[in-house]
Each structure stands twice: as structure tokens, then as C-alpha cells.
Steps between C-alpha positions, in 0.01 A plus 500: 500500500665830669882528404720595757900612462737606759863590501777597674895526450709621256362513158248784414187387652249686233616283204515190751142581597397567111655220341342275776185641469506443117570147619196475682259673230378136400334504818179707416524859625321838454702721700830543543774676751858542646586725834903568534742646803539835319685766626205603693351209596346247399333596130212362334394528139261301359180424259196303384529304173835359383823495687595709126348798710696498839831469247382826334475669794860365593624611180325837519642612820920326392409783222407792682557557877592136569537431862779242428283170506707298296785584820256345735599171644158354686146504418201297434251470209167342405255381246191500607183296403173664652332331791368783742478817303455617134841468328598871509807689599353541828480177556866373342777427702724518708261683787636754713418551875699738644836453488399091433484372119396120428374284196262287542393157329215326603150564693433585876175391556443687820594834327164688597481441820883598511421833297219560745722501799778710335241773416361512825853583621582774270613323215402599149577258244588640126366189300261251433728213566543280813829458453582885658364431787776292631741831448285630776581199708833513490539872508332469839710235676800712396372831672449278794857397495545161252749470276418465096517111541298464809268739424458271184481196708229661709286634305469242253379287758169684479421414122273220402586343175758380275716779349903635486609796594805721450606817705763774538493746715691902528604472811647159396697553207657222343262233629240291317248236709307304294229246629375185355160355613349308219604709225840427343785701582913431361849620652868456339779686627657693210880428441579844525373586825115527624209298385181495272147350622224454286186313441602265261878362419508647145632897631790303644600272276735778338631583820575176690336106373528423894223572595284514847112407498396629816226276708159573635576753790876589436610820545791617250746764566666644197791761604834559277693249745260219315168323677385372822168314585305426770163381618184668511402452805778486722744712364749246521786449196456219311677337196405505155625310240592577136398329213654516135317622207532329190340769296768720320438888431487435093248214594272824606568692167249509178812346316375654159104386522214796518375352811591287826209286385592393197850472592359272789308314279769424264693407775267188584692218348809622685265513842399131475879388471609646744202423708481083414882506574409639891204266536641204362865274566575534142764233622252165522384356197167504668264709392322778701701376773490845748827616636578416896322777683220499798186611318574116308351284800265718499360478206538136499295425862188769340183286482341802365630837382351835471662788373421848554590815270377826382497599150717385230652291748126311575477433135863313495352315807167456320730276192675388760210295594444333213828390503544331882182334471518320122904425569496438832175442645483712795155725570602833494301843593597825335375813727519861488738558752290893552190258576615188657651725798133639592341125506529259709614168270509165651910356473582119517801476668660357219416721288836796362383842461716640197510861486620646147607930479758575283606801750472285784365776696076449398315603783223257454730192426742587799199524775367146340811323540538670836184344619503204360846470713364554769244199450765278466443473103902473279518766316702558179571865324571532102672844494776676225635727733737333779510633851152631461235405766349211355821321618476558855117464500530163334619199603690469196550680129528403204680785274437605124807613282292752303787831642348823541147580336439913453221467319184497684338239350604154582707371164789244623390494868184296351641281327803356703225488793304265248807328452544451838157323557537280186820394654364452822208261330769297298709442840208413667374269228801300453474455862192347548525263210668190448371474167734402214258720255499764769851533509572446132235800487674702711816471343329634162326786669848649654685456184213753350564711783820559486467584083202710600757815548642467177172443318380821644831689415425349126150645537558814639810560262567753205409247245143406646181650418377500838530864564383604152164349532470625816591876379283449229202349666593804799410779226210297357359488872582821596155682556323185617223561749675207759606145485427218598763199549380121518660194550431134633745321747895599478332825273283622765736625745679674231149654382477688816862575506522659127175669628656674813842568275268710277356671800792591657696647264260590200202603679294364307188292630581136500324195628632101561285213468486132511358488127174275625447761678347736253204403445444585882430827484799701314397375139221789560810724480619370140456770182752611197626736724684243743746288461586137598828348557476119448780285679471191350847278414408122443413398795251267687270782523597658126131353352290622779655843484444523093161433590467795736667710273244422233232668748686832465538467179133476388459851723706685349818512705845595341715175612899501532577119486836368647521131421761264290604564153384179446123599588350629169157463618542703775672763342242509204276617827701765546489894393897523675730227574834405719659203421650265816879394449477190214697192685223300688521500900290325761194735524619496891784807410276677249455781744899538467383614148184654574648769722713661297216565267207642738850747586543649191193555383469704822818682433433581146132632583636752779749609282244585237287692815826667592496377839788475742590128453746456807309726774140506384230697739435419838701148540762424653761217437473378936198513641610517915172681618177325525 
């Protein structure tokens, strides 16, 4: 959500703060702010809209009576993604109280009745937001004698909710606390002296690939002598460990593509690699045999499983299904990890709760697993960011190989987490069978898999037509009235996924269905004016979905097919048409293919609206509030 950067030391903190913010713009923001130790104080410029804005400003005053910001050697910045409060300067951060400034991610739930106590003593807040009101706090328990970290300490004892917090003070210069209770928060030291926080590892990466993910109720102390932490509630030092990035800073770069979206999704084939090679021991002729690691046992003692996600990450659970119960015959439950927390579902005790966020830090899927702990169920996290809090909430993780995703919308991150639970299916199947067919099956489905990444590089390469007939199906489409997107088994979940893609990033009114669904009620929405994407490879369900698309047909509806080359009836059906990649596969990976597809279309289609492909409107790449 909110992005939070911090710095102090000996590098000039305004570009530190900048560049790190820039990092964090795949985030979702509308608002955006820096406040620096100037020569008189502690500074603050910034603006609603793009960080673009706050950087004008910056540049403006460097210009004209500059008051030497790019000298200044601490501050703090933020992005900021509206919760309380219209997204306004107003309401941007940082938030000054006094001689107290702080950034804020994250929501305090018992803000009013906070706001009404400060106003009854004298306080006047300036904003909207919630998060000023802890400047008040603080800025009290220093008048009555606290220093900048107790007075921290204190008063964020008094919120109610998850969030992070970052604060510097005047009469404190030098110093930067940070909090982390729920939302994320990230230290490194910086080689040269000092330290950088922030609310994701991506800011630091440039700085130091050691890296500190601070844990629910640690207190971080940035000064230029490096970092210190210590609990929450006590006060007490503690220890934190580091943990080494992978990620490289030219892994975060556009490398020569328009957009971190379709760089990501071009990057795909290279994601499953590198993702198979951590899930697997590539060194056993066996096949799907999962490398030594806790979350194994797990998975092998689960009677039952049921998975909880949010988003695009449901929908890779939603295929996952498929998969674990026709491979390895296990029942398995896919939930809505933003519903499941509010019931009150009935467990067996061997049953594994599998949690699936690509951040690692979903709100919903973290307090799932988190209860379900505490009922005694084994939990298992699928995450693509390591050190994140899905590995301490779980009881073990399982990590994708996808490397940094900037673009909002899920690309790589969904497929290597389908990987993971096809991977997971195959284990679990050779496991439970004894069967010389079964194995002998087996074998044959991981040799596809591990050709699936170069059959996708061949299909997403210069020399296919994939992307043409996607362009030119994109400008054909282009002033459609909505879509529709239907499939049948391994299709379906990628029906509602291609649906959401063109949601999020082309805003453009898009609905997924299980294609015998139609005639259910949203065949009363079919006319010229909207389209239907067909997803419909030979498969067991290719026949019933023809048939469903020939209901469409006879009212009117434009249809996009996707299917085989091989499938001239089907494409005779069609007004627009997507070929699948031409060697034959077990209809088990043809979501592999699928995906790809549902991704461009939605790429090409916001680039013809002239949208803002990596950081559309109102999203935000971690969701950490409720």
C-alpha cells in the first residue's frame, strides 16, 4: 500500500529518498512527499498526484533560492495510497506536529476516538488522515520529558491496528525510529556510514543486498553509526538478523521494454526455471521429487488441503485445484482468504492450510494462517519475496523464483505460484501411488514440464504471431461495450483471471465465467456491442465449451477465440482469433499457455486507452490493510 523511505548517513538523503520512492511507485499511490534536516529544520515539500510533482518542486527551489537539499544527509519520504482522507496535499505525507514529522503506512482503527481526545486537549489536527494523529502522541510524551524513541514506544502503544510508522524529530536530529506492527518495514546499514529503512526491500537493494525485515513489534533505530532494534513492548535490545537478496539493481530496470509488465511477462519462461530448479532436487532422476525442506512432511501427512488467497493469487489456487485433486487425489478447498477470516470453517486436524501472496505480507491470508495456528492446523505459505511475513506466520514456505515484479498486476508471480502447486500435485501423486502406469505417467508429465519454459519462450518470441493477433484483435476490440471471458475446467480460472487483468490495468468492464454458466443469467447481457473471449485449447471440456460459445454466437456477440491451430471449427466460430503454441501438451499445463494470452490482450487494450500500465488507479501491488 503506503510507501515509506528513511535515511540517514552520508550520501545526500533527497536523491536516496527519491530514487527509493521511485522504487516503491509500483505500490499504488496518489500522493506523494519527502521532509529533510534543512538548515532550518526539518523541511517539508510535498504534493498530490505523482511523485513527478514533489521532484518539480525540488528542482524548482535547486534553481532559484535553493535551501541546499541535495547537502542534506537525513530525511524521510512517502507514497501514499488514500485510506482516511481525500488524496490531497493536505492529506500527503510526511505529517508535521510540532517539531515531530512521521510517515505512516497502514490503518489505526481507533483513530476517532484518538482525534476526539486530542481535540478536547487543545489539539487541532491539519488533515483528514489518521495517521497525524500519532505526531500528537509523541509530541506529547516528549514535552513531558521522553526521549524520541520512548516517546515512540509509548505512544504507539495506544493505536489499534496493523500499520508502520516512521519518525524524526528537531530536537533529535540525526535520528530515525521506525515501527513495525503488521505492516512491513526493511533496514540495511549503508557501507558508507548510516542506514536506509523502508517498506519494502527494493529502496535498498542499491544501497546494501543485506538486508533486515523487521518483525511484528520491533522497534528500529536508524542513526549514521548504523541500526539497533528492540522490542515493542519492553524496550529491551534485541537481535535481528540479515538476510541476502538475490535480486540485483538491473533486475529492477525496464531493460529496453515500454513497460515492467511486459518486460515481466516476457520474463515468464526464465521465472519457471529458476523456480522448478528451487522446488525440485534437479539431482534424482525422480520426477517431481521436492527438495529437502520442512513444508515437505507437511504436505505429505495433509488428508485435506485448503488454500486461501486474494486475487490473482486465488485464481492460481483456484487451477491449483484441479491439479491436486485429478494427480493426486487429495480434496482440496480454495477460499478467499478476505472471507474465510470472518467465518467460522470447520478444520480436520489433518487437514494443511496453504496460504498463497506473492508479497507475503496479505492481510487477509496472514490473519488466516495465524488462526488456523493457533487451532493446531500445519500451515504452509507460497510467497516470492523471502523474509517477508508469511515465513514467520507459517509453519513452513515454499518460495517462487519469479525476482522482483514492478508491475502491479501479477505477470510472473502467477505463474511460478501455479508452478508451484502443479509441482506440489505431481510430488504428492507419485507418492501415493505404487502404480507402474502412475509412475510411467508421471515421468511423462515432468518431462513436459520442464520443456514448458522453452515452449513458451518459442511462443512468446520475435518470430511468433502471438502478439500480432493480439495487437490486432486489441484495435479491432477497442470500443467494445465490455467482455466477457468463458472457459470450462483448467480455462475457467484463467477466465476470471484475464477478466480481472483487463480490469486492473485497462479499465475496462470485464467479467469471468465458467462457460455453463451463461445461460444463468449473464447471456441477458450478450449484444454486438460486447465481446467474448473463448478459452478453449483441446481439452476434456473443449466440446462443451464450443457449445456454449455457439449460444453467444446466435446473439450477436463479437467472440475472440483462443484455441489450437489445429481447431478449424472453432476458429471458423470466430470474428478474432489467438492461436495456442502448436506442439501438443497434456491439457493439465494448458494454463502455462493460456496466461500469457489473457496478459496481452490486457496490455495491448490499455495501451490503446492510454492508461498507466505499471501503476494503474487506485491499486496497489501489497495489500497490508484490511
Amino acid at each position: 500500500m503506503c510507501g515509506i523511505v528513511g535515511y540517514v548517513g552520508t550520501r545526500s538523503a533527497v536523491d536516496v529518498l527519491v530514487s527509493g520512492l521511485r522504487r516503491l511507485e509500483y505500490r499504488g499511490y496518489d500522493s506523494a512527499g519527502v521532509a529533510l534536516f534543512g538548515n532550518k529544520g526539518i523541511e517539508i515539500r510535498k504534493s498530490e498526484g505523482k511523485l513527478e510533482n514533489v521532484e518539480k518542486i525540488l528542482s524548482g527551489e535547486a534553481r532559484g533560492r535553493s535551501p541546499g537539499f541535495h547537502e542534506v544527509r537525513c530525511g524521510i519520504g512517502h507514497t501514499r495510497w488514500a485510506t482516511h482522507g481525500k488524496p490531497t496535499t493536505q492529506n500527503a505525507h510526511p505529517h508535521r506536529t510540532g517539531h515531530v514529522v512521521l510517515v505512516h503506512n497502514g490503518i489505526i482503527e481507533n483513530f476517532q476516538s484518538i482525534r476526539n481526545d486530542l481535540i478536547s486537549r487543545g489539539h487541532a489536527p491539519a488533515s483528514e488522515t489518521d495517521s497525524e494523529l500519532f505526531g500528537f502522541l509523541v509530541l506529547e510524551e516528549m514535552e513531558r520529558g521522553s526521549d524520541l524513541v520512548s516517546a515512540v514506544r509509548k505512544s504507539f502503544s495506544c493505536l489499534e491496528g496493523q500499520s508502520s510508522v516512521v519518525v524524526i524529530s528537531e530536537r533529535e536530529p540525526g535520528i530515525i525510529v521506525g515501527v513495525r506492527n503488521g505492516s512491513p518495514l526493511v533496514a540495511a546499514r549503508d557501507p558508507q556510514g548510516g542506514a536506509i529503512l523502508a517498506s519494502d526491500a527494493q529502496p535498498l537493494i542499491e544501497i546494501n543486498r543485506d538486508v533486515v525485515f523487521l518483525e511484528h513489534g520491533d522497534v528500529v533505530v536508524a542513526t549514521e553509526s548504523g541500526l539497533r532494534f528492540f522490542d515493542l513492548a519492553s524496550g529491551r535490545e534485541v537481535e535481528r538478523p540479515e538476510t541476502r537478496l538475490d535480486w540485483s539493481a538491473e533486475r529492477l530496470d525496464k531493460q529496453g521494454y515500454a513497460h515492467y509488465m511486459l518486460k515481466e511477462i516476457h520474463e515468464q519462461p526464465a521465472a519457471l526455471i529458476d523456480t522448478l530448479n528451487a522446488l525440485v532436487d534437479r539431482k534424482s532422476a525422480e520426477p517431481f521429487l521436492l527438495a529437502e525442506q520442512p513444508g515437505v512432511s507437511i504436505l505429505e501427512d495433509a488428508a485435506e488441503i485448503t488454500m486461501v488467497a486474494c486475487g490473482t493469487s486465488w485464481h492460481a489456487a483456484s487451477v491449483g485445484k484441479y491439479w491436486l485433486e485429478r494427480l493426486a487425489r487429495i480434496p482440496v478447498n480454495v477460499e478467499l482468504a478476505s472471507e474465510y477470516r470472518y467465518r467460522d470453517p470447520v478444520l480436520g486436524k489433518n487437514t494443511v492450510l496453504l496460504g498463497i501472496s506473492q508479497s507475503g505480507e496479505t492481510a487477509d491470508t496472514l490473519a488466516v494462517i495465524r488462526e488456523a495456528r493457533k487451532k493446531g492446523i500445519a500451515t504452509i505459505g507460497i510467497t516470492n519475496v523471502r523474509g517477508s511475513s508469511i515465513c514467520r506466520e507459517a509453519d513452513a514456505t515454499f518460495f517462487t523464483a519469479a525476482g522482483p515484479e514492478i508491475g502491479v498486476a501479477a505477470t510472473k508471480t502467477f505463474l511460478t505460484q501455479m508452478l508451484s502447486l502443479f509441482v506440489f500435485a505431481g510430488y504428492l501423486k507419485t507418492r501415493r501411488s505404487n502404480e507402474p502406469s502412475a509412475k510411467k505417467e508421471s515421468a511423462e508429465l515432468f518431462e513436459q514440464l520442464v520443456r514448458l519454459p522453452h515452449l513458451l519462450a518459442d511462443y512468446l518470441g520475435a518470430e511468433s504471431t502471438v502478439v500480432s493477433s493480439i495487437r490486432s484483435a486489441a484495435k479491432a476490440l477497442i470500443h467494445a461495450r465490455g467482455f466477457f471471458f468463458i472457459g470450462r475446467g483448467y480455462s475457467y480460472p484463467l477466465a476470471l483471471e484475464g477478466a480481472l487483468k483487463l480490469k486492473e490495468i485497462a479499465y475496462v468492464h470485464a467479467e469471468g465465467y465458467a462457460a455453463g454458466e451463461l445461460k444463468h443469467g449473464p447471456i441477458a447481457m450478450i449484444d454486438k456491442d460486447m465481446v467474448v473471449v473463448v478459452l478453449s485449447p483441446k481439452d476434456s471440456w473443449r466440446d462443451k465449451t464450443v457449445s456454449n460459445l455457439q449460444e453467444v454466437k446466435a446473439r450477436g456477440a463479437v467472440i475472440l477465440g483462443v484455441g489450437n491451430s489445429s481447431d478449424l471449427e472453432l476458429k471458423k466460430l470466430c470474428d478474432h482469433w489467438v492461436e495456442l503454441p502448436s506442439e501438443n501438451i497434456d491439457e493439465s499445463l494448458l494454463p502455462f499457455a493460456l496466461s500469457p494470452v489473457v496478459q496481452l490482450l490486457s496490455y495491448e487494450l490499455a495501451l490503446l486507452k492510454g492508461t498507466d500500465v505499471d501503476k494503474p488507479r487506485n491499486l496497489a501491488k501489497s495489500v497490508t490493510v484490511e
